[in-house]
N, C-alpha and C positions, 0 to 999 in steps of 0.2 A: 454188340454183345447183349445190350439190355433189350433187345428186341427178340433176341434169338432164344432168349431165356423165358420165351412168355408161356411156352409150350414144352420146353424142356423137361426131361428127366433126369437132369445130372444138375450139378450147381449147390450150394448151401440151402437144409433144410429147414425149413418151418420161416416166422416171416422176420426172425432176428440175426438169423444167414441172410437171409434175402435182401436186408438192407446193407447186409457190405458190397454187392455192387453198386452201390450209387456211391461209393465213397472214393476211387478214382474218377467217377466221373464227375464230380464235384470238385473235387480237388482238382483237376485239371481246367474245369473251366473257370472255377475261381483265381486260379492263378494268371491264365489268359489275361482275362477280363481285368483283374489288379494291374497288368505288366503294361497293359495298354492303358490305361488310366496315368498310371506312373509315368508312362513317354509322352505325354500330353497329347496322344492319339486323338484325345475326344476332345480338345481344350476347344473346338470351336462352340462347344454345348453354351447356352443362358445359363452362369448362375456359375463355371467354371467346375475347378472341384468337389465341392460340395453337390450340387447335382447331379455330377459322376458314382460320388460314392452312394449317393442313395439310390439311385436307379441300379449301383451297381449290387446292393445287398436285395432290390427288389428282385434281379434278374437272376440271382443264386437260389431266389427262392422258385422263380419258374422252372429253372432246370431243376430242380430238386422233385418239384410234380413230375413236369415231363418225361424225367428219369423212372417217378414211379409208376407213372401208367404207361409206361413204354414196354415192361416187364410183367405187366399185369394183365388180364382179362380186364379186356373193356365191354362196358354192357351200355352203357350210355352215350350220346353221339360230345358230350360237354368231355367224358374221357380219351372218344377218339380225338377228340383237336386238342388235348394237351397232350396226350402221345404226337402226335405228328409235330404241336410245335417246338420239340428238340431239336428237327432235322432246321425247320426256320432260325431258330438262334446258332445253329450251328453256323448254315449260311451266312449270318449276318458277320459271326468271326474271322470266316474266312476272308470277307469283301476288308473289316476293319483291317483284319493283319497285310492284308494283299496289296487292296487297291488303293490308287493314290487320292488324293483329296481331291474332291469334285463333287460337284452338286449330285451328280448321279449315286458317289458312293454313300454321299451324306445322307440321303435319299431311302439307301439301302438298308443302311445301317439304324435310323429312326425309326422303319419300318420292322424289324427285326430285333436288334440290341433294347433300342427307346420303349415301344410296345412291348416287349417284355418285360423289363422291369417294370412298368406303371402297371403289366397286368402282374407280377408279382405281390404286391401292397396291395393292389384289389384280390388279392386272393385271401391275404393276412385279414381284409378287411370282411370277408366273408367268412373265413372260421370264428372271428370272434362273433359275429352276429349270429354263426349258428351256435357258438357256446353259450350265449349270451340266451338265447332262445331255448334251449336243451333245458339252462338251469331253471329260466322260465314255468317252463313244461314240469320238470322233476316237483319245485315248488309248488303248481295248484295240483298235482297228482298225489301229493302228500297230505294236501288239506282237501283233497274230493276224499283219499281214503279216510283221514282221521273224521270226516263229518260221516261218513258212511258207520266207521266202528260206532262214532257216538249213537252214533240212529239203532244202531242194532243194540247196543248196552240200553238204551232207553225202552226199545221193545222187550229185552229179557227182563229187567225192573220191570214193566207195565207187568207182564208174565207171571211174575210173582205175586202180588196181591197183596197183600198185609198180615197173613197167618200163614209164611212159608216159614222154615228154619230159621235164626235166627242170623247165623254163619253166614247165609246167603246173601244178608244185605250188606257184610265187611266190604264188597266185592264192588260196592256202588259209595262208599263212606270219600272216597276223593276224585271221584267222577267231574268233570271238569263243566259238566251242565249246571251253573248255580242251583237251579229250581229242580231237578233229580237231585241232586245233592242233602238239600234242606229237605224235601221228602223223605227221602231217606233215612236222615237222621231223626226227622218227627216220631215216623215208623219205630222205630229199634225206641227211641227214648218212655214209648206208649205203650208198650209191650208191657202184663202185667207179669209173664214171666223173665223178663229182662236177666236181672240181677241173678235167677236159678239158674238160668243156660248159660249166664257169665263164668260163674263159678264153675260149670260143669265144664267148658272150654279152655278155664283155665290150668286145667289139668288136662288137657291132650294138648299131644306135641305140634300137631298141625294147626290148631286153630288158637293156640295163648299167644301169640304175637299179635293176630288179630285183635284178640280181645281186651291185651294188654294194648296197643293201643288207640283203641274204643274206649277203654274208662281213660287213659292220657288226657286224650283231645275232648273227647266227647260227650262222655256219661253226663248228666245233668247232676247227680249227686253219688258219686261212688263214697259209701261209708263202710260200716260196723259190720254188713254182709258179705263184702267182698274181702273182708282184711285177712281172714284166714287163709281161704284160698287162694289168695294173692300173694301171702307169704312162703307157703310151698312154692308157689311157681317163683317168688325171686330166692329162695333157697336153690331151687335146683338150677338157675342161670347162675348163682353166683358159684356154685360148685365146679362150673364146667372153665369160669376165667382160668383158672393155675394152669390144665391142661391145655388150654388153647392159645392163652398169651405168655406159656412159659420162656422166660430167658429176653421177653420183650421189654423196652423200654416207654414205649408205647402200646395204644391198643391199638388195633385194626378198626379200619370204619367201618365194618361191619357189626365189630362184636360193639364200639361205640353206640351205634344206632341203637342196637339192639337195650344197653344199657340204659340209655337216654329213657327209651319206653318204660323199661322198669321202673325208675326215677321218676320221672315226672307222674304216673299210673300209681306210684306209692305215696309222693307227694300230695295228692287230691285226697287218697283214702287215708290218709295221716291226717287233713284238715275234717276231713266227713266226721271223724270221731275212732276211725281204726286205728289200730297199735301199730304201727310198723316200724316201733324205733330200734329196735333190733337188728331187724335188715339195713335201714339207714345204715344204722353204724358200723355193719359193718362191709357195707358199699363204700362209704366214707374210707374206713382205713385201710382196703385194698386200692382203691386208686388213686390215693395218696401219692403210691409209689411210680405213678406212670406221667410223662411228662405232659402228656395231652389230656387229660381229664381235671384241668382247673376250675370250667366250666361245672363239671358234674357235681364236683365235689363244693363249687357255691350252691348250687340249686338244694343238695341235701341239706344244707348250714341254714338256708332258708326257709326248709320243711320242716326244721328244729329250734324255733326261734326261743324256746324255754330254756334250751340247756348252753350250757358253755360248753365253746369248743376250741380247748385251747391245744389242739393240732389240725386245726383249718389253718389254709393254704397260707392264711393271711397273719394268724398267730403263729405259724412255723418262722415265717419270715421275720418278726419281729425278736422272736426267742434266738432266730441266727446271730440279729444286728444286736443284741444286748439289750433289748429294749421293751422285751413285753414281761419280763419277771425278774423280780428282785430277789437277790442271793439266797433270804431268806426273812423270818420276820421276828422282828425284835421286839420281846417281851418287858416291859420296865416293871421291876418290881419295888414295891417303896416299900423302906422300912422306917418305921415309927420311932423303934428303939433309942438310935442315932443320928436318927431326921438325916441320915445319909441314904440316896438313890443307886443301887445295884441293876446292871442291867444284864441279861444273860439272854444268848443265843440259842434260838430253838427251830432246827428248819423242819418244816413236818412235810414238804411237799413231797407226796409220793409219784409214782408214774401215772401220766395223763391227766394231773389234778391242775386247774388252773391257780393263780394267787390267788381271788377269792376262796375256792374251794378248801385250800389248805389253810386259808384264816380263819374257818369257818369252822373245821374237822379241830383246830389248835383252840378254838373258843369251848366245844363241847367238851374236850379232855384237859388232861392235865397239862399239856404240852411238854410234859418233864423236865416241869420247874424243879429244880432243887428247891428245900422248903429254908426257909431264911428267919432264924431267931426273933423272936419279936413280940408284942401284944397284938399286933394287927395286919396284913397284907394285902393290898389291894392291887389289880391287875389290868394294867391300862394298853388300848390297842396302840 
């Protein structure tokens, strides 16, 4: 049948039909060949069972070729002699089940049953070296092409010269050449209009992720030039979180990444001498509320080392355990009158103030002490 089908027009189509005829024909010789193993047909084999069952899983694997190139166009003389030796292992079946024990059958049987399983395992042993060799091949054809890409990104850089756009050299800023790389960045940092085409990029929608971050990583001193127009472009990213993370409890690594840039790109022009405490804060208390942004929300707490932040990640948790503020703060007031000590409670902390903040807000006012009879009152922290 698997013969007759090698030119056929009828039978299952395509080549996922065409492997269910090798599955009676497998199944019948694997049972054969078990049944015979099981009656100790082969028991005079070196090595007993065991070298029955491996020569026997070797020999399923022969029929399993022979099967396939038996139903296939053969173009190669290595395909016609495993088509043909199905008809040999079949032979060899017959003599096993047939004939009686004798050196002749024994004979027969080695030559047919024996050779075929040892050439099964040499077959096993020759897919994996050609796999082995494939991956081989795939591996230096991935690093012949990626040295080719670099070669050509090198020639576009050479291309360029030093008075091209500015935009043009983002494109080489993590180029994997160390020494394009550092050129690169010399370039852009020597540019005496730098900081003008920054700001100008910083405001189109295609080139401010570049640029944002180029002053991140790279700018030698993003300051007082950039602060403005860096603060429209993190106004307009922080406008767009509600509708893109709405209803999330996390952000996307996406918009992440994207935020990271703005952060770290604000951070540097916060140290240069620009104002960006504005947008810090309120980068700060929108990702507050996201499980994954702890990381962000240190780096801003970082870029603000003047101010207290007593809803960072780290005073939230304290204020949870009871332990970063006290109920309130208690004012002693002495009176001279009766040289007796009144003490009265005054809690001033309003929303987001930390204690200091509200000691400090209670020391400039009155705190709304009631005023207490006397010659004298004094006001102790």
């Amino acid at each position: 049948m698997l013969s007759l089908a090698r030119h056929a027009h009828w039978g299952p189509e395509g080549p996922v039909g065409g492997w269910l005829l090798l599955v009676p024909y497998l199944s019948m010789a694997a049972a054969l060949t078990a049944v015979l193993i099981a009656l100790g047909t082969f028991s005079w084999v070196p090595g007993g069972r065991w070298t029955c069952f491996s020569l026997w899983v070797g020999l399923l694997i022969t029929f399993a070729v022979s099967g396939y190139y038996s139903m296939s166009p053969v173009e190669t003389k290595y395909e016609q002699c495993a088509a043909l030796a199905g008809w040999l292992l079949l032979a060899g079946c017959v003599v096993a089940v047939n004939a009686a024990t004798s050196i002749g059958a024994k004979t027969a049987i080695i030559a047919t049953l024996g050779f075929g399983g040892v050439a099964g395992w040499l077959q096993v042993a020759v897919w994996l070296s050609e796999y082995s060799n494939e991956k081989s091949q795939l591996a230096e054809n991935q690093i012949a092409r990626e040295h080719e890409f670099q070669d050509r990104l090198e020639a576009d850089f050479r291309a360029l010269g030093k008075e091209a756009p500015l935009w043009k050299y983002f494109g080489f800023m993590y180029i994997s050449n160390a020494e394009i790389r550092k050129e690169c960045h010399e370039i852009i940092a020597e540019r005496e209009d730098r900081d003008a085409q920054l700001v100008h990029y910083l405001g189109d929608e295609i080139l401010a992720s570049d640029a944002t971050r180029y002053i991140g990583e790279f700018h030698p001193a993003p300051g007082l030039v950039l602060a403005a127009a860096f603060a429209r472009r993190s106004d307009l990213v922080f406008s767009r979180i509600p509708k893109v993370e709405a209803g999330a409890d996390q952000i996307s690594e996406r918009s992440y990444a994207d935020i990271q840039d703005i952060i770290r790109a604000a951070a540097r022009i916060q140290k240069g001498g620009g104002d960006l405490s504005p947008q810090m804060e309120r980068w700060r208390s929108t990702l507050r509320r996201f499980k994954n942004t702890t990381e962000l929300v240190r780096e801003i707490d970082q870029s603000l080392p003047g101010q207290t932040h007593a809803d960072s990640p780290r005073a939230l948790a304290r204020e949870r355990a009871g332990l970063a503020l006290l109920p309130s703060i208690f004012i002693p007031i002495l009176v001279d009158r009766n040289r007796s000590r009144e003490w009265r409670i005054a809690d001033r902390r309003g929303p987001g103030k930390s204690f200091a903040e509200s000691y400090f807000d209670c020391s400039r006012t009155a705190c709304d002490v009631a005023t207490v009879p006397g010659p004298s009152l004094s006001l102790a922290a």
